[in-house]
Structure formats: structure tokens, C-alpha cells
C-alpha positions in Angstrom: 45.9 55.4 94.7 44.4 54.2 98.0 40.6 54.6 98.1 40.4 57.7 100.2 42.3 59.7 98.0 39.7 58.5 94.9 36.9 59.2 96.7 38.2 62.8 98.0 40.6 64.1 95.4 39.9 67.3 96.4 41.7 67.4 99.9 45.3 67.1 98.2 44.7 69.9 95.5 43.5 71.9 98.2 46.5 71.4 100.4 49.0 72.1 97.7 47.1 75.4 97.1 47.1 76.4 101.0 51.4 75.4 100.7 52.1 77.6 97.6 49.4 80.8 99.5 51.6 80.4 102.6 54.9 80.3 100.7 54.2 83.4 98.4 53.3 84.8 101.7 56.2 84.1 103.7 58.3 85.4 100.2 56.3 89.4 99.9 57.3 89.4 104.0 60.9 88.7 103.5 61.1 91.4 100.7 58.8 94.1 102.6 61.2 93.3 105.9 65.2 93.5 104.0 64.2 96.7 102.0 64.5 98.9 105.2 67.2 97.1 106.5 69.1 97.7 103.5 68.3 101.3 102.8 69.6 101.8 106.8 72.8 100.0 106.5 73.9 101.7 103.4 73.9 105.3 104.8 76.3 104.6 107.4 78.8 102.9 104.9 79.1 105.5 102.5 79.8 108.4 104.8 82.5 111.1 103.2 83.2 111.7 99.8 85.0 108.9 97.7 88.3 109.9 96.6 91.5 108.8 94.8 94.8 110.9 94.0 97.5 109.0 91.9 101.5 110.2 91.1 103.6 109.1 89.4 107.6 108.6 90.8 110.4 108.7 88.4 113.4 106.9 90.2 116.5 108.2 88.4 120.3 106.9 88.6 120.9 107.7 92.2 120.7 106.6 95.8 118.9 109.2 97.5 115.6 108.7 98.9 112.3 110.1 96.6 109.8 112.2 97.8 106.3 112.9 96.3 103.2 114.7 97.6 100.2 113.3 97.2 97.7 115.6 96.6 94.7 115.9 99.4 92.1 119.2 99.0 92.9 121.9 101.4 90.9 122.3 104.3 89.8 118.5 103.9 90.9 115.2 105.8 91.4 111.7 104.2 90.6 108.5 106.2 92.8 106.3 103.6 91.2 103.1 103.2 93.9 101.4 100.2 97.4 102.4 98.8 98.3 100.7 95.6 101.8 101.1 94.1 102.3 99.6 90.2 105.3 99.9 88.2 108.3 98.8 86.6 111.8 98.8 87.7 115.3 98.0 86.3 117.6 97.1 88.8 121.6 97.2 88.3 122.0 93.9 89.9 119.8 91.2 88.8 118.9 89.0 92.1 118.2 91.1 94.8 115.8 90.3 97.7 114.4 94.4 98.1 114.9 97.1 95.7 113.1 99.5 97.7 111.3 100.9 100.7 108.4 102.8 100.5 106.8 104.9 103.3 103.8 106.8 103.5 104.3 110.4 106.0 100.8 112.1 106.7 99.7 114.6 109.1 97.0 115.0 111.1 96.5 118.1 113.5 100.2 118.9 113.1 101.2 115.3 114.3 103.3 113.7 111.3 102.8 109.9 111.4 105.0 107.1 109.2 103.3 104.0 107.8 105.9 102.1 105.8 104.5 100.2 103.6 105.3 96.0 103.0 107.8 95.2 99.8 105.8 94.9 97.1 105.5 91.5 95.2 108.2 91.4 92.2 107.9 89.2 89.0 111.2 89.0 87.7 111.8 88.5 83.9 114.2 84.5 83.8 116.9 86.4 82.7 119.5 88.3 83.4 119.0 92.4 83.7 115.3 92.8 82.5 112.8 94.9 84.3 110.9 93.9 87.4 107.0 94.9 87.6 106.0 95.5 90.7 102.9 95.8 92.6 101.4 96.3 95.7 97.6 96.9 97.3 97.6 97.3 101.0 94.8 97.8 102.9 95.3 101.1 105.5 92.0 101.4 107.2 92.3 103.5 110.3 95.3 106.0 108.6 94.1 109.5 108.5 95.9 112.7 106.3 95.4 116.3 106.4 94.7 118.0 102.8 96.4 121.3 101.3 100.1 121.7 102.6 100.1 118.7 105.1 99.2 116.3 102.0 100.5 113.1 102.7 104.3 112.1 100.7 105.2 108.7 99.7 109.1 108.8 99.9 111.0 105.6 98.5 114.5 105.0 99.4 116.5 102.6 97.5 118.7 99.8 98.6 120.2 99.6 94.7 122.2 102.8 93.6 121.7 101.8 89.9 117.6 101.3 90.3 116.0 103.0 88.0 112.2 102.7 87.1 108.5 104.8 87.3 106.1 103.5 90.0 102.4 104.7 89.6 101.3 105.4 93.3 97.3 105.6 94.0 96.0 106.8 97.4 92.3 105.8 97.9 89.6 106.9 100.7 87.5 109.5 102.0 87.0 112.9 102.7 86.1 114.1 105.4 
């Protein structure tokens, strides 16, 4: 120790104490200032209702495309945020690049508006004819459907005439 700091040993407690008074104070400010800026920024996130409407499509033995509703409440509006499609599917062949084409048709205002949607990601068994699960999870922010008779459809058309399979298809947002 140098002979200043023996003879005053109070000027370094006393300097530590002044560092931790500033830094508990600089700590309650940061707290007191991000709880209102929270509390506004979560209001405007959260506008609408969540909600989330899930079919089911059976593909049969046939090559026509499929057509489901999906169902939105009457008089209401989704702003789609996600569409997720899961399932399994057997095709007749077994390598084949695209076993089917899905496309989501809403409304809005009487305008009917196509989003096809991207292939989904197959994981095919090593072997021969086994089942392919698929899935998909696009993001649709933007997308808008009208509830009640205009409910959005998810129609599938198959390049395979033997596919066969049940695809579990989940429309998320929020109502407007």
C-alpha cells in the first residue's frame, strides 16, 4: 500500500460506496423508463383477435383437384399471418419431384385472390412405395379473407393419379 492510502483509508471505501449509489441509480432509471415503453408497444402488436381454423383433406384414388373451405366467422375478416400443412402421403410412383399443388383462394370485398403455396418439404422413407410426410409453414403476412360464405379454400391438385394421403391444413391470424 503506498502511504497515502494508509494514512487515508477512508477515501477508497468511500468512492466504492459513491460507484455502487450511482450504479443502483442508473439501474431503478432503466427499469422506471422500459416499463412504459413496453406497455405502449404491446397494444399495437396485438390488435384483432387471435385465431386458428384447421381441416383436414382426405386425397382419395383420383386426379381431380380437392377443395376444402376453411372455416372464417361470418361477418368477420382474417389478416392470415401463417399457413401450415402436415401430413402423410402415399404416392403410386416412388421418386417423384412434386406430388402436389396446393393453393389458397380467399375473398375480400368480392375480389377472389390465389396465393399458391411453395411444395412442401418431403422426407421420403429409403425404400421403395412407403409414405412421404410432408410439411409446410409459410409465412402469409399481408393476405386478407372474408369469413362466412367467402371463407377461404385450400384446393390441391395432384400431379400423381394414384396419390393418396390426409393432409392436416391450419390457417392462423386475426380477426378483424
Amino acid at each position: 500500500m503506498t502511504q497515502s492510502a494508509k494514512s487515508q483509508p477512508w477515501l477508497s471505501l468511500g468512492a466504492r460506496r459513491w460507484i455502487l449509489i450511482g450504479g443502483a441509480a442508473v439501474v431503478v432509471a432503466g427499469a422506471a423508463m422500459a416499463r412504459p415503453l413496453a406497455g405502449a408497444v404491446q397494444p399495437a402488436a396485438l390488435a384483432g383477435t387471435a385465431y386458428q381454423a384447421r381441416v383436414i383433406v382426405n386425397l382419395s384414388f383420383s386426379v381431380t383437384p380437392i377443395a376444402v373451405k376453411i372455416p372464417v366467422p361470418a361477418g368477420k375478416r382474417l389478416d392470415i399471418e401463417r399457413i401450415t400443412l402436415f401430413g402423410t402421403v402415399l404416392p403410386a410412383q416412388s421418386s417423384q419431384t412434386e406430388v402436389f399443388t396446393p393453393v389458397l383462394t380467399t375473398t375480400v370485398s368480392g375480389r377472389k385472390g390465389d396465393y399458391p403455396i411453395p411444395p412442401p418439404t418431403t422426407i421420403p422413407f429409403p425404400n421403395g412405395l412407403q409414405p412421404l410426410h410432408l410439411i409446410e409453414n409459410f409465412e402469409m403476412f399481408g393476405a386478407h379473407a372474408d369469413g362466412g360464405s367467402d371463407s377461404p379454400t385450400i384446393a390441391i391438385d395432384r400431379t400423381d393419379l394414384g396419390t393418396i394421403g390426409q393432409i392436416a391444413v391450419t390457417l392462423s391470424g386475426r380477426l378483424e
